[in-house]
C-alpha positions in Angstrom: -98.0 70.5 29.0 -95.9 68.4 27.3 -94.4 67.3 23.3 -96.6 63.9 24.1 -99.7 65.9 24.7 -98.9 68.0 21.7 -98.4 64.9 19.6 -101.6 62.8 20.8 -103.8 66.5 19.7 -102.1 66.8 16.3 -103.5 62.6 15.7 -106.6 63.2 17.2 -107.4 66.0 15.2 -105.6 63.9 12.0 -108.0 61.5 12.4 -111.2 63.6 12.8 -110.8 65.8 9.8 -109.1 62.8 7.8 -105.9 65.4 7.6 -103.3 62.3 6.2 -105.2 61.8 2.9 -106.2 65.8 2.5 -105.0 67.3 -0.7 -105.5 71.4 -1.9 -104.8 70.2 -5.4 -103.0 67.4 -5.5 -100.7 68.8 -2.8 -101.5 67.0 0.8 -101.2 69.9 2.7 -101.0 68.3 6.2 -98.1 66.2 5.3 -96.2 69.2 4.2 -97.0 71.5 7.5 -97.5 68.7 10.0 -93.9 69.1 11.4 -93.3 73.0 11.2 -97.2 73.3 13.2 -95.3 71.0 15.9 -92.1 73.0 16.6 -94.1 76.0 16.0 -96.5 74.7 19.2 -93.7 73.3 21.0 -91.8 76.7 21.2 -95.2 78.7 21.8 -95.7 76.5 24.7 -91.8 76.8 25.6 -91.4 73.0 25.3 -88.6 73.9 22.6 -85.9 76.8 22.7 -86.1 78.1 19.5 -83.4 76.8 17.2 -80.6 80.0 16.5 -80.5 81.0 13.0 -78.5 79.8 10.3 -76.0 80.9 8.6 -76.5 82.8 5.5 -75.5 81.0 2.5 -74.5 83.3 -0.6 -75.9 82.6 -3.6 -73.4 80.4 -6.7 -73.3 82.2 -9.6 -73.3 79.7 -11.9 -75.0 76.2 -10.9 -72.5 73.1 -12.4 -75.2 70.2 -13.3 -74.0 67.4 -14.5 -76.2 63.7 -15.9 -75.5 61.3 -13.2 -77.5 57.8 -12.0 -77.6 59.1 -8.8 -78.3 62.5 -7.2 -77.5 63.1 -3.6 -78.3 65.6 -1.1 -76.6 65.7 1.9 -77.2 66.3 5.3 -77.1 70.3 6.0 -73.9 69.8 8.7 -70.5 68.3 8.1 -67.2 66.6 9.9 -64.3 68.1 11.3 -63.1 66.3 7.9 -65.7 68.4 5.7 -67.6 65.5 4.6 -71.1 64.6 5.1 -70.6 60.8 7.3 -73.7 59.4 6.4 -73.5 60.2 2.4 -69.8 59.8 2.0 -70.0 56.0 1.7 -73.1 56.2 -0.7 -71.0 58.7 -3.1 -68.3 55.7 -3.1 -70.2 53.0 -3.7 -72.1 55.3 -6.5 -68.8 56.3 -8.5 -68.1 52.7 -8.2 -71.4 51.4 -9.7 -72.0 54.2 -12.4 -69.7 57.3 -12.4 -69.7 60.4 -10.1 -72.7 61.5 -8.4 -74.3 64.4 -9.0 -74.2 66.0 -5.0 -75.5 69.2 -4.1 -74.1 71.2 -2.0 -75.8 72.7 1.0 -75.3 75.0 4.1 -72.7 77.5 4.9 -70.5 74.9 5.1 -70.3 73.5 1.4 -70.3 77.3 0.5 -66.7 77.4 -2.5 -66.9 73.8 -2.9 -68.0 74.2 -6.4 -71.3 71.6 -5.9 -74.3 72.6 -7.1 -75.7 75.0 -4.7 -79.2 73.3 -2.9 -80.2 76.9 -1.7 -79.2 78.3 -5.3 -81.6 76.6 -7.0 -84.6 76.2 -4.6 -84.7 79.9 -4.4 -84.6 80.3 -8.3 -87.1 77.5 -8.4 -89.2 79.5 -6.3 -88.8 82.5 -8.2 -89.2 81.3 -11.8 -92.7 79.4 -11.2 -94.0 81.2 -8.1 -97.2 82.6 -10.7 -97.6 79.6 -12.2 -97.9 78.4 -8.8 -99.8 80.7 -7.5 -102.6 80.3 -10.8 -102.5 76.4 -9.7 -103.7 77.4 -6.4 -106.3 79.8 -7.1 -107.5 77.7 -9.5 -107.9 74.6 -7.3 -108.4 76.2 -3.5 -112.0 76.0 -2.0 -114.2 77.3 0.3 -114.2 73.9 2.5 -110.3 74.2 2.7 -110.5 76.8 4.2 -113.2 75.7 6.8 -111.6 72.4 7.1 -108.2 74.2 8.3 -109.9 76.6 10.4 -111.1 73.7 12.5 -107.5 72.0 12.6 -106.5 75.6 14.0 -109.3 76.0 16.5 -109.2 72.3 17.9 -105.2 73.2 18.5 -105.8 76.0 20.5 -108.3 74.8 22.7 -107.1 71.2 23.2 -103.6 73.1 23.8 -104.0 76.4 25.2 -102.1 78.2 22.7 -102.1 81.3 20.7 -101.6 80.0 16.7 -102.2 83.2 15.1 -99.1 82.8 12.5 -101.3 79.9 11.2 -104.7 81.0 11.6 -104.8 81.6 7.9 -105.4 79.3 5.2 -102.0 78.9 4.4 -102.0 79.2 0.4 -98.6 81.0 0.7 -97.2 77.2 1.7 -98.9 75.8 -0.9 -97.3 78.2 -3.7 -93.9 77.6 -2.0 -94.1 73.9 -2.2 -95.8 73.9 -5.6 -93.1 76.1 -7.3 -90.4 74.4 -5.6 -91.4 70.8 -6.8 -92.1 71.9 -10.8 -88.2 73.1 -10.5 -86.9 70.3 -9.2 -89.0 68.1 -11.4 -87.2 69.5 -14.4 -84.0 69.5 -12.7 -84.0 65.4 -12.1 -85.5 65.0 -15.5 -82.8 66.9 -17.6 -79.8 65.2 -14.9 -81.4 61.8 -16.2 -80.8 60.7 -12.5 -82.9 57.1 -11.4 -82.2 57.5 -7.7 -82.0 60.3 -5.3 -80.2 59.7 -1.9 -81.6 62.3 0.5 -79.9 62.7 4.2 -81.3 66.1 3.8 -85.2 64.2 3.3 -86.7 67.5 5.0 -86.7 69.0 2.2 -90.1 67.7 1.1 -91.2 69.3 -2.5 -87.6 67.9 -3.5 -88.7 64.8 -2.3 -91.8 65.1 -4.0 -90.3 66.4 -7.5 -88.0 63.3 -7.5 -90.5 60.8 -6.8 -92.7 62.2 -9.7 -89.8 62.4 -12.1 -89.5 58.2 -11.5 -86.2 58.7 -9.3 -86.2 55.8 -6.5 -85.9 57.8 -3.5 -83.6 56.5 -0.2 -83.3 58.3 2.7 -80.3 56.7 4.8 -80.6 57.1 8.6 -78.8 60.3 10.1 -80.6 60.4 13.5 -83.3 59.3 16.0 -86.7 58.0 15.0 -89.8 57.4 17.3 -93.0 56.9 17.0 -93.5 60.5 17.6 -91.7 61.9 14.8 -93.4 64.6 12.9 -92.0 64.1 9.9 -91.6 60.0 9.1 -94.1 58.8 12.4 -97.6 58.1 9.8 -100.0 55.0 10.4 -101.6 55.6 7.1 -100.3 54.6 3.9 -101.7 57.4 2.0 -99.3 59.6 4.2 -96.2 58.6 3.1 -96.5 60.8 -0.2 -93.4 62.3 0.8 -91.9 59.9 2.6 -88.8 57.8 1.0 -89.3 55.1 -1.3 -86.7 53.0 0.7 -85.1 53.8 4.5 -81.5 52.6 5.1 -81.4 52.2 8.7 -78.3 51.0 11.1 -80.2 48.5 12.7 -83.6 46.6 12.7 -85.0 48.6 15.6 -85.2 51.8 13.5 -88.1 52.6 11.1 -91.0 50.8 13.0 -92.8 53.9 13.1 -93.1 54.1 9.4 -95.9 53.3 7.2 -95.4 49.8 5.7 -95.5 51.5 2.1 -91.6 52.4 2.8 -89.2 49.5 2.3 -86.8 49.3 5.1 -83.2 48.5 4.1 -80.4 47.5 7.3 -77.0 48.7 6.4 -75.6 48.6 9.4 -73.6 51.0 11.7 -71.9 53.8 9.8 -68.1 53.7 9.5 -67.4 56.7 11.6 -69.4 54.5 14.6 -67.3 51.3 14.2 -64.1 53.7 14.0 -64.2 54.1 17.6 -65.1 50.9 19.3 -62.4 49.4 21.8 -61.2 52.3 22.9 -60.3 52.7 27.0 -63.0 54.3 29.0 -61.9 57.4 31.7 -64.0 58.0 34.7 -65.9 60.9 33.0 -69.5 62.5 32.6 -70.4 63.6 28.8 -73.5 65.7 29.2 -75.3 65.9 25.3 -76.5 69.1 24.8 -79.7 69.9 22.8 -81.1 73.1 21.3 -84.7 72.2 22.4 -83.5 71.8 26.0 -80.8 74.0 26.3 -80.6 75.6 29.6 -81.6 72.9 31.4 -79.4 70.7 30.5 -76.6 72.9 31.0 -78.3 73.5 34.7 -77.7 69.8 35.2 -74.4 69.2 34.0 -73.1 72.2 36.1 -75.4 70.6 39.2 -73.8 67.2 38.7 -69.9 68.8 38.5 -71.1 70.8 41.9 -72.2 67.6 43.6 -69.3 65.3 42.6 -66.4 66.9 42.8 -63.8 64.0 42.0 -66.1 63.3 38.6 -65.4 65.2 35.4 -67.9 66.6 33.6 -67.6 67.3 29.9 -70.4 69.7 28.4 -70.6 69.6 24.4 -73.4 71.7 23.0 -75.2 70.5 19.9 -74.0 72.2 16.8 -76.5 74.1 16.1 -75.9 75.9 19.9 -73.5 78.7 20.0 -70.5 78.8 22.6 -70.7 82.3 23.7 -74.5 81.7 25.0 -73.6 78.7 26.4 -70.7 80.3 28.4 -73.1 83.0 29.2 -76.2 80.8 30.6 -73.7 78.3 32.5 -72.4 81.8 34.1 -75.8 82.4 35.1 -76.1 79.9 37.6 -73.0 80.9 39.9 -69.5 80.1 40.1 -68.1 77.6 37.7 -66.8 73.9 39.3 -63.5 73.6 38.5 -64.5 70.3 37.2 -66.8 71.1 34.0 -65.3 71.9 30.8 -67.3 73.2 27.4 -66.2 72.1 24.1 -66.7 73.3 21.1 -69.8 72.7 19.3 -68.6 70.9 16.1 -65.9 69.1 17.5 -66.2 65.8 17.2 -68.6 63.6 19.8 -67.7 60.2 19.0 -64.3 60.6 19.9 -65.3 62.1 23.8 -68.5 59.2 23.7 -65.7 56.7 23.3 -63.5 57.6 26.0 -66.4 58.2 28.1 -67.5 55.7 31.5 -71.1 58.1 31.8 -73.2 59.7 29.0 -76.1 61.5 29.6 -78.5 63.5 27.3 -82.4 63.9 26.4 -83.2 62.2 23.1 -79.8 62.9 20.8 -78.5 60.1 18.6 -75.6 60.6 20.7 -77.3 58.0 23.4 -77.4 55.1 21.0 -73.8 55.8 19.7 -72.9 55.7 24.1 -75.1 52.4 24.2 -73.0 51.1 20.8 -69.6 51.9 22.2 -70.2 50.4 25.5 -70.8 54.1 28.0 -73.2 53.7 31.1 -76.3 55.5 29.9 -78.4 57.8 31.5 -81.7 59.6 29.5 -83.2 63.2 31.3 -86.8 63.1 32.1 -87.1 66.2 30.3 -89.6 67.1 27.5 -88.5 65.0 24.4 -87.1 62.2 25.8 -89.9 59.3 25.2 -88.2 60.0 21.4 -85.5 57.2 23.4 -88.0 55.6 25.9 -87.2 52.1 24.4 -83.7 52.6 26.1 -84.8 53.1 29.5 -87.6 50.2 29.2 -85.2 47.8 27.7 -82.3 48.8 30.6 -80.1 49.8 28.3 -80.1 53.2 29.9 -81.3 55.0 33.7 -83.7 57.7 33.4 -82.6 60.5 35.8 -86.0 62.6 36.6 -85.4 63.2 40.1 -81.8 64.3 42.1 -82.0 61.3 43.7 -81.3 59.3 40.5 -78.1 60.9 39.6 -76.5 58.5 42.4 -78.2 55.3 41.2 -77.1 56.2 37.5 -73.5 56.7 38.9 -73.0 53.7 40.7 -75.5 51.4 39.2 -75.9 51.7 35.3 -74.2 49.3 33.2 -72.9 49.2 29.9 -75.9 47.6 27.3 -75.2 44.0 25.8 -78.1 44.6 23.0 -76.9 47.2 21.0 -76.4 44.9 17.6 -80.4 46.3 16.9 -79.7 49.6 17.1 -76.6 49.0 15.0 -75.6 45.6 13.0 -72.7 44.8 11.5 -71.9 47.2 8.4 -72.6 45.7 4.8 -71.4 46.9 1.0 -73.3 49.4 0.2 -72.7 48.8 -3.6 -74.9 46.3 -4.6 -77.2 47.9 -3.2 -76.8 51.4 -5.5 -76.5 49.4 -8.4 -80.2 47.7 -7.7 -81.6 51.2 -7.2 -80.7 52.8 -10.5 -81.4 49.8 -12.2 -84.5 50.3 -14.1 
């Protein structure tokens, strides 16, 4: 089994029962549970390690909200600084155009800032119109959406060989959760008399949804990988980019091709933290990119490699969403520790180690086209995940390792890429560009 086979079931079965146009309402159901159905499979089938838990965020007392032009939600994980890197700039350009921005805050991380609390709100959202919500729903589910989903569910399971009992059930409780989330936010953007939202944060999809119906212009700017095998933005049809953004700000012209033409692609070029580190002196070290999905086994093959090549160093730093202790603890697992591997914390900053770094080696993070941009030798595991980066190893800007006999080609063979201006270009102003999106 593998996330590819997952992916090319989810389509076939999209296409059969027409699931990218299907609305329960005026709700399109599939677009909202497409995604959480694929990591739900992928863990079941223990392609993915399920992500830890986050952090509890404690409610805000009182929720500041101001009018602003633009709104902005952030992406849920911060800098060393405390900023968000890939809103920062658009905040800037925003209080240079028309005034402060109205940010939310989000995660534990933004908890005594004083921003408007994301998490605050949704919940009250969800609380103040859940039986409005839940009237809309009874009022407009049907029999056939019910045997339409049971279909999606069965196909799964046989096609997959997995147990989807947590879904089996017409999922109205999704539908009431989506459904009261959107009418708050709908009045929220209305009474802020914002015209554009800037969502890092764009999983957040009855936001999404509340803005765009509220006449907001809606622009996701990039903050990671994108494939044609995303499960959120990856859509052929038109129809399913209800929640998609109205606009995508990507780094370079290579991003975005796997979104439906109904979303305008915008380049802005690599991000200032990126361009921060270029030209800086490379050390005859291994960076191993760690992954939540792939945990173990990547840490399995960073402590192989430090066994096996004792004069190279080998640098292990865990995604932040992966906790230090249970690294420690599964790296223990496997035997004695080389003296040559070292763990890092998981927020300290990558770019800095990427930059100083001869070898980088990961799965699919947006770590391996930040190596490729700053010039690191490249080298992609062949484990589950990593045709999210195939276009890497096809165009030779990086070695796929899927055997042990690989590891010595990638060491004494890979080169540093001469193509990366596609996956990042050179960086432009960013505020003409929020001036033409709250311009009505």
């Amino acid at each position: 089994m593998s996330l590819e086979k997952i992916w090319s079931a989810l389509l076939a079965v999209e296409e059969a029962e027409q699931l990218p146009s299907w609305q329960v309402g005026d709700v399109y159901l599939w677009q909202v549970i497409r995604e959480r159905l694929y990591t739900h499979i992928a863990e079941q089938l223990g392609l993915f390690q399920p992500v830890p838990a986050k952090a509890e965020v404690p409610a805000q007392r009182e929720v500041p909200i101001q009018e602003s032009a633009v709104a902005v939600l952030p992406f849920v994980r911060r800098d060393v600084s405390g900023q968000d890197p890939f809103s920062a700039g658009i905040i800037r350009a925003a209080e240079a155009v028309s005034g402060p921005a109205l940010v939310f805050g989000i995660g534990s991380e933004d908890a005594g800032s004083g921003l408007p609390k994301f998490e605050t709100l949704d919940a009250l959202f969800k609380q103040r119109s859940r039986l409005r919500a839940k009237a809309k729903v009874l009022l407009t589910q049907r029999k056939h959406h019910a045997e339409t989903w049971a279909r999606v569910i069965e196909f799964l399971e046989q096609e997959l060989s997995v147990d989807l009992a947590k879904y089996r059930a017409f999922p109205r409780w999704l539908l009431v959760d989506f459904i009261s989330r959107e009418i708050g936010w709908y009045s929220l953007f209305r009474t802020a008399k914002a015209k554009a939202l800037f969502a890092v944060n764009a999983w957040q999809l009855p936001t999404i949804a509340a803005a765009k119906r509220a006449g907001l212009r809606v622009i996701e700017p990039q903050h990671g990988v994108i494939s044609s095998m995303h499960p959120r933005l990856a859509w052929t049809d038109a129809v399913a980019g209800a929640y998609l953004p109205d606009e995508f700000w990507q780094w370079g012209s290579y991003w975005g091709e796997a979104l439906p033409p109904s979303v305008k692609r915008v380049t802005i070029g690599a991000p200032s933290f990126l361009t921060a580190q270029k030209g800086v002196a490379k050390k005859r070290q291994l960076l191993v990119i760690g992954q939540p999905q792939q945990s173990k086994n990547i840490i399995q093959f960073a402590r192989f490699i430090a066994a096996s090549v004792k004069n190279l160093e080998v640098i292990f730093k865990p995604h932040p969403q992966e906790k230090l202790d249970e690294i420690n603890s599964v790296l223990d697992s496997f035997g004695e520790r080389p003296n040559n591997i070292s763990i890092v914390d998981p927020h300290a900053e990558t770019l800095p180690m990427i930059a100083e770094s001869e070898f980088v080696v990961g799965v699919y993070s947006t770590a391996l086209f930040e190596a490729v941009a700053l010039g690191s030798k490249v080298g992609v595991l062949k484990l589950d995940g990593w045709k999210h980066v195939h276009t890497l190893v096809i165009d030779g800007d990086a070695t796929l390792i899927a055997q042990v006999s690989d590891i010595g080609k990638y060491l004494t063979t890979a080169k540093p890429s001469l193509t990366s201006k596609r996956f990042y270009a050179d960086p432009i102003d960013l505020e003409p560009l929020v001036s033409e999106a709250t311009n009505d």
